[in-house]
PASEBA-1860 file (N, C-alpha, C; in nm, 3 decimals):
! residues 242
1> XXXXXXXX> -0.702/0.557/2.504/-0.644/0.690/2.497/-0.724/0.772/2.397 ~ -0.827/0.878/2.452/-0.896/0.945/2.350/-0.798/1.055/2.286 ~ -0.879/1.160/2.211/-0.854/1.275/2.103/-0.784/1.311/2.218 ~ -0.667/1.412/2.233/-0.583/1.529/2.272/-0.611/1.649/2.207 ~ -0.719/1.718/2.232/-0.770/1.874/2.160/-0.585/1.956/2.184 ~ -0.562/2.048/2.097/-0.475/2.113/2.094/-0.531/2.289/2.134 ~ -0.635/2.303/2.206/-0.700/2.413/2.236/-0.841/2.462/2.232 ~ -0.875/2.522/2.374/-1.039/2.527/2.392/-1.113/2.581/2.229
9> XXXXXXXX> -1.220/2.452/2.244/-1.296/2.517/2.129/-1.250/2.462/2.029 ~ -1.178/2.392/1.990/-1.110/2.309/1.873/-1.181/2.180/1.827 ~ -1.228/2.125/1.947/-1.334/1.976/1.921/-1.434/2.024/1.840 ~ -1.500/2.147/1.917/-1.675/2.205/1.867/-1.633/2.236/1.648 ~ -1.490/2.288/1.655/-1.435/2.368/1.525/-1.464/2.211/1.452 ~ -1.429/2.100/1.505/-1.385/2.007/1.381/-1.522/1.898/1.363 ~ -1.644/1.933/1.487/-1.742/1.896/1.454/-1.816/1.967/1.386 ~ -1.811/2.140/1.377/-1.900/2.207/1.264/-1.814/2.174/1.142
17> XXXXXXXX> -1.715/2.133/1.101/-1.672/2.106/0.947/-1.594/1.979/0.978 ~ -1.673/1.837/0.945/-1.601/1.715/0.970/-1.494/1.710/0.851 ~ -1.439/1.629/0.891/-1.344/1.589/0.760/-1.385/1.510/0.644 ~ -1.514/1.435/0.654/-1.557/1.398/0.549/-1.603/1.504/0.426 ~ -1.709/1.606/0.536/-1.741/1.720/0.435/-1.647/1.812/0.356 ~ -1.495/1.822/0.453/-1.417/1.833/0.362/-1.359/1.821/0.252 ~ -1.290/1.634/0.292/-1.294/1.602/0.192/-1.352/1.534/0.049 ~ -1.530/1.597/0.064/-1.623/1.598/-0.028/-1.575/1.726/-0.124
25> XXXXXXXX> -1.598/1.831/-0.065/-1.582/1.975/-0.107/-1.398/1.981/-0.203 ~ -1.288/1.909/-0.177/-1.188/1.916/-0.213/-1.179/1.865/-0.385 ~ -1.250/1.728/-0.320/-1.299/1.590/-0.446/-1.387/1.706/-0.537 ~ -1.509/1.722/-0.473/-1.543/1.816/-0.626/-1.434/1.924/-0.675 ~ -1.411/1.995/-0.602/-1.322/2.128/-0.670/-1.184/2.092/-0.748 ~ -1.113/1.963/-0.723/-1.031/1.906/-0.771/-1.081/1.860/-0.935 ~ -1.190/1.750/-0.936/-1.304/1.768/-1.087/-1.329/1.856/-1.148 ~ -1.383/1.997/-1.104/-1.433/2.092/-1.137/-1.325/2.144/-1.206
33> XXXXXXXX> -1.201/2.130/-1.149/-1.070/2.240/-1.214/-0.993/2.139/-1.272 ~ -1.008/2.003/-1.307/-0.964/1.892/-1.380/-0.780/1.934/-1.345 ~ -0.784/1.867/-1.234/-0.695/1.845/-1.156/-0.563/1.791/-1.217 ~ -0.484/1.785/-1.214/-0.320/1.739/-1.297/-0.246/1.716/-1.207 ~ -0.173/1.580/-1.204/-0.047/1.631/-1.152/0.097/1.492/-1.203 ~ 0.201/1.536/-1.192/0.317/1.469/-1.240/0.395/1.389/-1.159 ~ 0.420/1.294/-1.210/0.512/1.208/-1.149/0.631/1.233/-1.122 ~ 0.677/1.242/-1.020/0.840/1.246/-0.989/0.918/1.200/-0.900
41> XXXXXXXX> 0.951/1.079/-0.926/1.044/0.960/-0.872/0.903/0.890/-0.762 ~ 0.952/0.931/-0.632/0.784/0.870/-0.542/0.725/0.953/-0.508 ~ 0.722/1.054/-0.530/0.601/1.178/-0.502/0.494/1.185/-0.700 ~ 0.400/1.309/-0.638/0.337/1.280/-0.765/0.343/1.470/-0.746 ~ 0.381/1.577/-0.802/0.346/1.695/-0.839/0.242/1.773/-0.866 ~ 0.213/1.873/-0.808/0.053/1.908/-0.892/0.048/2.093/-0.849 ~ 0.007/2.119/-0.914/-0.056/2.311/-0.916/-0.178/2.268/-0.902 ~ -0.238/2.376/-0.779/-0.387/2.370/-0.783/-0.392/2.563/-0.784
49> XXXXXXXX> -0.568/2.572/-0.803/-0.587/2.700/-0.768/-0.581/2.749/-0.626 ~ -0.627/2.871/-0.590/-0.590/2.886/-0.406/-0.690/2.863/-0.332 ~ -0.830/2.791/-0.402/-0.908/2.755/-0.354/-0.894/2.603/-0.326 ~ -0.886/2.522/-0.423/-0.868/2.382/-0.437/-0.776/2.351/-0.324 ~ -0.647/2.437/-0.341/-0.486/2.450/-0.278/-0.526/2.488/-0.105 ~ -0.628/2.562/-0.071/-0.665/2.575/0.064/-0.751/2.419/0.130 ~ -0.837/2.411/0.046/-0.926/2.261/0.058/-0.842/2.168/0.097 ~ -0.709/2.147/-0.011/-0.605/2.028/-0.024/-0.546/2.052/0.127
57> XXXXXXXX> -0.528/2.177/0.197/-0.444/2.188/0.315/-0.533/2.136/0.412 ~ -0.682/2.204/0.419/-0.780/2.128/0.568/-0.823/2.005/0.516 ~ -0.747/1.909/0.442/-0.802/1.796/0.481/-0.675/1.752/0.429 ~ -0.549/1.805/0.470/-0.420/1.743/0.558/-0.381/1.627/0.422 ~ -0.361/1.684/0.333/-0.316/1.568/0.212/-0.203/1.660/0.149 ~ -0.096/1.595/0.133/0.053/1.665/0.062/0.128/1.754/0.158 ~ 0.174/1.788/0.091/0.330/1.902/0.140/0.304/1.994/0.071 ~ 0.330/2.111/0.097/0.309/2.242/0.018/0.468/2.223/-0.020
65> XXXXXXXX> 0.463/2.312/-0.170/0.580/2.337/-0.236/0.613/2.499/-0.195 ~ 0.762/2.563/-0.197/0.762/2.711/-0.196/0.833/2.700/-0.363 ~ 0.750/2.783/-0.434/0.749/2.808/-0.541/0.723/2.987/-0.595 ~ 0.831/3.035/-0.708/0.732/3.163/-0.734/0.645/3.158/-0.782 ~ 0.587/3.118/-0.821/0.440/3.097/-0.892/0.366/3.188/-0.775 ~ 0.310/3.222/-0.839/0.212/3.344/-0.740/0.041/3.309/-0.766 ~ -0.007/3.250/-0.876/-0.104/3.230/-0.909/-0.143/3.071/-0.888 ~ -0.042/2.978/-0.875/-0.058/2.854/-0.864/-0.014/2.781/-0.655
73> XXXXXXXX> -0.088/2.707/-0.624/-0.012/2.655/-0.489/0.043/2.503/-0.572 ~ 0.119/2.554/-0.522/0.188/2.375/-0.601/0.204/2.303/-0.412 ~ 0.212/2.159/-0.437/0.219/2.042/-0.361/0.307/1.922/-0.368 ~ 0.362/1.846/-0.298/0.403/1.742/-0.299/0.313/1.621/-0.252 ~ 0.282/1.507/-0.320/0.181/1.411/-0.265/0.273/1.242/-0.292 ~ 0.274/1.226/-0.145/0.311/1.083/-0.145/0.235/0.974/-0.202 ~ 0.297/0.904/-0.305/0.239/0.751/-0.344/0.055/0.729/-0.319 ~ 0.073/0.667/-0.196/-0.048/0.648/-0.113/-0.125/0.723/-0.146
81> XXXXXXXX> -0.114/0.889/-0.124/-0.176/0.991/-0.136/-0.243/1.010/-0.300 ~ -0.128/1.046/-0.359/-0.146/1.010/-0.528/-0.273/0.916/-0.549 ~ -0.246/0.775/-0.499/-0.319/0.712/-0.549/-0.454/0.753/-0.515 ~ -0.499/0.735/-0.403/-0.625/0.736/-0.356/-0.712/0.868/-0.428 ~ -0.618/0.978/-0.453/-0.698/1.068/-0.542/-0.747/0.990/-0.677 ~ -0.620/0.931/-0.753/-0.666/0.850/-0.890/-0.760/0.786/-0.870 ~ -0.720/0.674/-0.811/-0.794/0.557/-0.794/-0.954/0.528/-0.720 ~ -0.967/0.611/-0.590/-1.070/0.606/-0.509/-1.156/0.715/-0.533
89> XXXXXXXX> -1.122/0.843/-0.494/-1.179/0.954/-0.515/-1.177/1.004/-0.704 ~ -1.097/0.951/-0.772/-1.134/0.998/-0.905/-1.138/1.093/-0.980 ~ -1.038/1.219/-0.888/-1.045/1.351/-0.924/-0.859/1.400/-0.945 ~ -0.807/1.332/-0.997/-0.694/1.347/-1.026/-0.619/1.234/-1.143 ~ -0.579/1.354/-1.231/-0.528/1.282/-1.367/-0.372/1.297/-1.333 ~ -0.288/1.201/-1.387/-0.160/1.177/-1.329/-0.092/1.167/-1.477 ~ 0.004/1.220/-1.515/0.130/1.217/-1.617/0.263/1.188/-1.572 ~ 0.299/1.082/-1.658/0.444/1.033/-1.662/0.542/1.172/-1.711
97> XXXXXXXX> 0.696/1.105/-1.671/0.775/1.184/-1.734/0.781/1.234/-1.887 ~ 0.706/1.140/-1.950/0.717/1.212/-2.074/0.581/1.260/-2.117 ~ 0.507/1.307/-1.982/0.399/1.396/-2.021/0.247/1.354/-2.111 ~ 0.259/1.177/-2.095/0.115/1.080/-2.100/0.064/1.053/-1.940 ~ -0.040/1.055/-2.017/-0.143/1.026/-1.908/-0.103/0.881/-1.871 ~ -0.102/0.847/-1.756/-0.084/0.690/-1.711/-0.242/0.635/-1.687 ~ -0.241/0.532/-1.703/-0.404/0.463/-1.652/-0.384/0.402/-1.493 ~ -0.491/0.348/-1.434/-0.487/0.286/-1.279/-0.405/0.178/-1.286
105> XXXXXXXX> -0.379/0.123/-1.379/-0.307/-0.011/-1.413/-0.170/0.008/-1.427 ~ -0.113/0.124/-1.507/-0.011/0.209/-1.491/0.039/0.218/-1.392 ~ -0.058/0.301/-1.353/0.033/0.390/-1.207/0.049/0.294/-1.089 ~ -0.038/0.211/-1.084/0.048/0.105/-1.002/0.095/0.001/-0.998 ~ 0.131/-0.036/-1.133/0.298/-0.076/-1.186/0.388/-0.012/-1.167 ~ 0.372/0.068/-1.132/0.465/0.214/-1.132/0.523/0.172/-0.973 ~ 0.434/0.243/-0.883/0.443/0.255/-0.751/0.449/0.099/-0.675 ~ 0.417/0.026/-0.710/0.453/-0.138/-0.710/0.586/-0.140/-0.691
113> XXXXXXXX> 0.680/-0.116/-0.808/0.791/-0.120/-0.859/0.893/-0.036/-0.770 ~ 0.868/0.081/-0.746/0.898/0.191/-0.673/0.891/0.139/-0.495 ~ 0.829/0.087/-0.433/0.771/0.048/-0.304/0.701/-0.117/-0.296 ~ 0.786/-0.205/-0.278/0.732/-0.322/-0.251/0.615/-0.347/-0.213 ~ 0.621/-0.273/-0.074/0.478/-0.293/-0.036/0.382/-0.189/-0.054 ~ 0.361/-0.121/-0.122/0.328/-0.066/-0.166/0.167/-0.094/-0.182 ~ 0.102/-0.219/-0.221/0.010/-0.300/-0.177/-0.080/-0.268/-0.053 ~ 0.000/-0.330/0.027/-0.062/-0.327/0.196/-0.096/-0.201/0.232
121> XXXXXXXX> 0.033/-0.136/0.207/0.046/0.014/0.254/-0.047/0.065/0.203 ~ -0.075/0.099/0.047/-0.208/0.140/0.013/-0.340/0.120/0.086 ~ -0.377/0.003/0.103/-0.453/-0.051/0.132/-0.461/-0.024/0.285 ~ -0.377/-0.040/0.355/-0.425/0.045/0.494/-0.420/0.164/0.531 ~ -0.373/0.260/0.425/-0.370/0.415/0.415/-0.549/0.412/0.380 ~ -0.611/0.405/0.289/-0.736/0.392/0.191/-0.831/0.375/0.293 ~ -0.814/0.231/0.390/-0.893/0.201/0.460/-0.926/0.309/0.609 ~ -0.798/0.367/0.629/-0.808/0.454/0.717/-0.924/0.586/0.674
129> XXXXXXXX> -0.834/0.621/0.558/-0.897/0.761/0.499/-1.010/0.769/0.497 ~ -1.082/0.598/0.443/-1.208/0.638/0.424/-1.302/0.633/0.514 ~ -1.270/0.610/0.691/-1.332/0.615/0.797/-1.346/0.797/0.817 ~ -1.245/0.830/0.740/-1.250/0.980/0.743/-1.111/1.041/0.864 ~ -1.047/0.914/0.902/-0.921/0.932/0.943/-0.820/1.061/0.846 ~ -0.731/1.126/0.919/-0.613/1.211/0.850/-0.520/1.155/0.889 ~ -0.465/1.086/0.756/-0.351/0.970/0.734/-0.192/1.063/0.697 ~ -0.112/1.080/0.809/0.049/1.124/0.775/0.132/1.015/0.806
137> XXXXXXXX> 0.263/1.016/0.700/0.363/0.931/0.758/0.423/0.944/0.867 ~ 0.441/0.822/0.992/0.465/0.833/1.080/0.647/0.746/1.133 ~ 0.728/0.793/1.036/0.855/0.739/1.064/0.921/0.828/1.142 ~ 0.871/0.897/1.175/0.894/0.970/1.304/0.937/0.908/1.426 ~ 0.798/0.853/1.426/0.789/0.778/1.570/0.806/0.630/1.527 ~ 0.874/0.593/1.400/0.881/0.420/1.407/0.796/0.319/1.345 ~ 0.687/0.434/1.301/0.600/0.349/1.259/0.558/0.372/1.127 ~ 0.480/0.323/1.015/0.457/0.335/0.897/0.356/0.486/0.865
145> XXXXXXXX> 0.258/0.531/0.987/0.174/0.623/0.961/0.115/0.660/1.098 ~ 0.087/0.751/1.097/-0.034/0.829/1.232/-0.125/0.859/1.233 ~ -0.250/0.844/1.261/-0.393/0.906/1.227/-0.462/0.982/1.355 ~ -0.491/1.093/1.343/-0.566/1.181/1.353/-0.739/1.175/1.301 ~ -0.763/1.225/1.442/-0.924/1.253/1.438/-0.950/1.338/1.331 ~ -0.866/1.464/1.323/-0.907/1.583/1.257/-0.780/1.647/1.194 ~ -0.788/1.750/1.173/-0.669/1.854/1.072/-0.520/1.862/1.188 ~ -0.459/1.792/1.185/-0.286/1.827/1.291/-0.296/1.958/1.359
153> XXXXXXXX> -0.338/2.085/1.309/-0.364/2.169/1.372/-0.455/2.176/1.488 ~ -0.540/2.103/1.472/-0.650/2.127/1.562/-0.643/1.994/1.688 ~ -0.579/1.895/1.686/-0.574/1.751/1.757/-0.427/1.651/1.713 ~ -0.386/1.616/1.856/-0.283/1.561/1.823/-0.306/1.408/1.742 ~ -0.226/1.340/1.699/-0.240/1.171/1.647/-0.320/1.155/1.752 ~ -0.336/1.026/1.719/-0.403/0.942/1.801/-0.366/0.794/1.797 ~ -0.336/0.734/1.727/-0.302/0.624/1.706/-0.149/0.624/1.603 ~ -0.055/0.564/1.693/0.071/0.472/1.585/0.016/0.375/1.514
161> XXXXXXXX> 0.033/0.392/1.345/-0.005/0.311/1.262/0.082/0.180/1.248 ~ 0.106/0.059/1.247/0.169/-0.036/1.176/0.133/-0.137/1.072 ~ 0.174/-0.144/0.925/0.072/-0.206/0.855/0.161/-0.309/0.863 ~ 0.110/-0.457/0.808/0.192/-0.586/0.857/0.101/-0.703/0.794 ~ 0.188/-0.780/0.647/0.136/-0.854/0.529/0.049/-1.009/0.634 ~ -0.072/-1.062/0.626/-0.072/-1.143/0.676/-0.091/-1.267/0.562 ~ 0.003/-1.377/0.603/0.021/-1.489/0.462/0.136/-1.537/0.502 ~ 0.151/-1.566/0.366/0.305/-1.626/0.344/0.403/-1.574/0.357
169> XXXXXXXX> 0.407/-1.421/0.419/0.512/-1.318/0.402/0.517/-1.274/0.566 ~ 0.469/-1.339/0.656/0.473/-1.353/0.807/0.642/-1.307/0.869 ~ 0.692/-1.401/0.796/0.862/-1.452/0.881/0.941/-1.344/0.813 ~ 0.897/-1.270/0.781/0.943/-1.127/0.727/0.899/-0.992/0.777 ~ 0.805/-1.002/0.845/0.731/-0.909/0.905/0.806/-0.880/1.051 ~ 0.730/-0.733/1.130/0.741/-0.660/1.262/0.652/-0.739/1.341 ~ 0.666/-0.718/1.461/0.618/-0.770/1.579/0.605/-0.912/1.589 ~ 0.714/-0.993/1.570/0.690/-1.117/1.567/0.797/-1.193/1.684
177> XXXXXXXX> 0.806/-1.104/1.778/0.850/-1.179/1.944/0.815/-1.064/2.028 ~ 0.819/-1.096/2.147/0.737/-1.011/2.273/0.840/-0.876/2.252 ~ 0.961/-0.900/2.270/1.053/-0.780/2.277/1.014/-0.698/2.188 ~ 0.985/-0.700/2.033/0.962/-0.625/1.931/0.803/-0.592/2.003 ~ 0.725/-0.658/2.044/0.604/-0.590/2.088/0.599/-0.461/2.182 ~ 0.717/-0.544/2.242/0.694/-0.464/2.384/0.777/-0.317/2.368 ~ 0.899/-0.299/2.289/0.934/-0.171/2.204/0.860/-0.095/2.179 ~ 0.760/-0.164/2.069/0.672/-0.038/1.966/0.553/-0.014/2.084
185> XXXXXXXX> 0.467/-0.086/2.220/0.403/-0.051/2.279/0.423/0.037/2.345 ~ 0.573/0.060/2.410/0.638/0.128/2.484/0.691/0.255/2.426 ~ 0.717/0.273/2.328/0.740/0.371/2.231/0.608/0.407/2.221 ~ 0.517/0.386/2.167/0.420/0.457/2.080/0.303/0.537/2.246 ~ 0.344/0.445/2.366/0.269/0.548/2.486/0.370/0.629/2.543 ~ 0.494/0.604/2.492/0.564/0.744/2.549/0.543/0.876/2.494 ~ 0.428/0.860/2.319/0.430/0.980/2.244/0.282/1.000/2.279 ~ 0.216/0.963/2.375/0.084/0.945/2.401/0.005/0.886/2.330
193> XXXXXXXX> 0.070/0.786/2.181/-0.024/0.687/2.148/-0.070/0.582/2.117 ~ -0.202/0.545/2.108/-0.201/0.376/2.057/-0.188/0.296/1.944 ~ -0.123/0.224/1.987/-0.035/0.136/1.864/-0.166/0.029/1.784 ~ -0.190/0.119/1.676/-0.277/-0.004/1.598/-0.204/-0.055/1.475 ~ -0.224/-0.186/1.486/-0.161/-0.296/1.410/-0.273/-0.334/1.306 ~ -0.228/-0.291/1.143/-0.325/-0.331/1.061/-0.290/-0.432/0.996 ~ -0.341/-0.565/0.975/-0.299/-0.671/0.889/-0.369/-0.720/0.790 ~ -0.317/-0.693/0.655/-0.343/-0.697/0.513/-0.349/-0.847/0.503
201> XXXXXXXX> -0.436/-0.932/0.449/-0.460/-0.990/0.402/-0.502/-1.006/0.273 ~ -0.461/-1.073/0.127/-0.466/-1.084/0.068/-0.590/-1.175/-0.007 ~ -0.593/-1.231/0.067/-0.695/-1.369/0.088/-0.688/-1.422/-0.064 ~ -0.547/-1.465/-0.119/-0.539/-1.568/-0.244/-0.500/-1.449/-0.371 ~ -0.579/-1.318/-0.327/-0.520/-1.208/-0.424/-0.379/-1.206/-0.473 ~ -0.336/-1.178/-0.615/-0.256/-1.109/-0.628/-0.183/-1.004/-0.582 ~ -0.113/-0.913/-0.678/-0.088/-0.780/-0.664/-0.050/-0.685/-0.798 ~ -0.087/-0.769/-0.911/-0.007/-0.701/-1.049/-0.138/-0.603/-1.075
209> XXXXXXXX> -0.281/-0.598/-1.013/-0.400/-0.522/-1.021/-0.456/-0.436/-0.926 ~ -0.461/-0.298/-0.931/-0.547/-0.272/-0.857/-0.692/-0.308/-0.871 ~ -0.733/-0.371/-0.887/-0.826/-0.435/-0.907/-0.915/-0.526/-0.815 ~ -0.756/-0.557/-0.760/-0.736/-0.701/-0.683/-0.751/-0.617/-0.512 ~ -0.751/-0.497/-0.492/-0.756/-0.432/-0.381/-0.942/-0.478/-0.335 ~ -0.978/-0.516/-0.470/-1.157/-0.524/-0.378/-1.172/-0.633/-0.293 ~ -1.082/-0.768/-0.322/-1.025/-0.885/-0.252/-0.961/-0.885/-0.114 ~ -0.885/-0.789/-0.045/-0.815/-0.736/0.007/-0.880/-0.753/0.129
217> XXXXXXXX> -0.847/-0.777/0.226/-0.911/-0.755/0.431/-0.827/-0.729/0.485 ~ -0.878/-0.638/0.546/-0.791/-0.514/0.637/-0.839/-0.586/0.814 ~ -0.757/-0.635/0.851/-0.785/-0.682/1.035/-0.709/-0.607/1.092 ~ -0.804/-0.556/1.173/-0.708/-0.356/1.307/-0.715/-0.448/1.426 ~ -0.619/-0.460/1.490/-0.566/-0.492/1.604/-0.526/-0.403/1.688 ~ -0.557/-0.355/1.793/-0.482/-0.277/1.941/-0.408/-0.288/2.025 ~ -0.286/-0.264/1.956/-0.194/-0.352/2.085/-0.164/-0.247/2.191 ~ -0.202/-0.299/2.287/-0.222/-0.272/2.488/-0.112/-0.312/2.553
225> XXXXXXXX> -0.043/-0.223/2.672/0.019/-0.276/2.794/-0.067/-0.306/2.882 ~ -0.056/-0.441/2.960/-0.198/-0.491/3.025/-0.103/-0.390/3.181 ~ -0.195/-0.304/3.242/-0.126/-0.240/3.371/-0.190/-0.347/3.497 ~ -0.145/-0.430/3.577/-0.181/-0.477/3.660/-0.277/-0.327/3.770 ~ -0.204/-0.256/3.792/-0.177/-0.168/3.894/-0.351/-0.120/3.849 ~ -0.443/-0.126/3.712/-0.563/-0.036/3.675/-0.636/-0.184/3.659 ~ -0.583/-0.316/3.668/-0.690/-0.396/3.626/-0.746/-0.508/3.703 ~ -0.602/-0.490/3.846/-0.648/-0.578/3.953/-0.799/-0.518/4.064
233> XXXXXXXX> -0.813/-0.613/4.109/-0.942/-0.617/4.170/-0.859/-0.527/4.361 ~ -0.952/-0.514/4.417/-0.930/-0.447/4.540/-0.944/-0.537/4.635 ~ -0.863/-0.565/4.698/-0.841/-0.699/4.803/-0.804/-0.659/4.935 ~ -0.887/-0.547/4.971/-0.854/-0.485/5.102/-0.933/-0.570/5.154 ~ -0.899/-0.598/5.297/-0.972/-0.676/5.393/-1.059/-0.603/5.473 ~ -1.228/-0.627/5.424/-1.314/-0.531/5.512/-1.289/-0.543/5.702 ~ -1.214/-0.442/5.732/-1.216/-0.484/5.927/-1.387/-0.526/5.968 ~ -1.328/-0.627/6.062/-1.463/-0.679/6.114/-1.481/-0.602/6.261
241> XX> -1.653/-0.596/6.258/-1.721/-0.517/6.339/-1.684/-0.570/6.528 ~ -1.667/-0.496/6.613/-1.646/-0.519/6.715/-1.746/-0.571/6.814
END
């Protein structure tokens, strides 16, 4: 199931400005204006300028806040989101409630604590992003996340995300009998999309470090309805010549 353009001329729009170059251009201007933002409960807070604050919108990261602030765009940024600015990209300083700076070690003790899995989930949000995927939560449709080729405006999802611990934490997990398969397959092509199954592996890692994320293997799985009706062979009987 390829891209779904949302209107002529929209593919050509998101190949003259990929989303990587985007979110290059965001990452610096975020540095440049030494970026801030606050913790609050599982979101993380932040004011940008209306430049930074336009950047932050085409490359589809947070919630806009309505605020009077007239000079500031303020945002809401999920966990995941939060982090990967701290942690990966490096252009965002994060403060606790009482207005200290938290370190990487911090903040996800923090969000650990806050979100069990929090781990995996990171870790297959990160891995997406940095294919240059646009990563939204997808409990919408049932599933942990949705990814997009390009900006929501311009192309529908493309893929139902499911992230899913592989280890010792199996008999706790989704998709573990045909019926639960056959649900989320059936669900996710009634919204026109494909169900990819990411499985975190730990491989002996912890989790008290981000640190421990360099340890980490990400295995993408595709789960398919096999259609007889597109995969059988043609068994017409050639009529014989008279």
């Amino acid at each position: 199931m390829g891209p779904r353009w949302k209107g002529k001329g929209f593919e050509a729009k998101a190949l003259d400005d990929p989303m990587s170059a985007i979110v290059s251009r965001l990452q610096s201007s975020m540095k440049d204006s030494n970026a801030h933002g606050l913790i609050s409960g599982s979101s993380v807070i932040l004011a940008l300028s209306s430049e930074c604050g336009n950047l932050l919108n085409s490359a589809s990261f947070g919630r806009p806040m309505a605020t009077v602030d007239k000079e500031k765009q303020w945002f809401q940024l999920g966990m995941e989101e939060a982090f990967y600015f701290h942690h990966i990209l490096n252009c965002l300083e994060i403060s606790n409630g009482d207005k200290q700076l938290v370190t990487d070690h911090d903040l996800w003790q923090y969000m650990t604590k806050r979100k069990s899995i929090f781990p995996e989930s990171f870790m297959a949000y990160s891995h997406l992003r940095t294919k240059n995927w646009v990563v939204r939560c997808g409990s919408q449709y049932g599933v942990d996340f949705v990814a997009y080729r390009h900006h929501p405006s311009l192309v529908h999802s493309e893929y139902a995300v499911l992230v899913l611990r592989k280890g010792d934490d199996e008999s706790h997990q989704r998709l573990r009998s045909w019926s639960e398969v056959h649900c989320a397959v059936r669900l996710s092509g009634s919204v026109a999309k494909t169900l990819l199954a990411l499985f975190i592996d730990k491989c002996g890692y912890g989790e008290t470090s981000p640190s421990f994320l360099n340890g980490y293997h990400v295995e993408e799985r595709i789960v398919a309805r096999w259609s007889p009706e597109q995969c059988r062979e043609d068994h017409t009987v050639p009529q014989s010549g008279s």
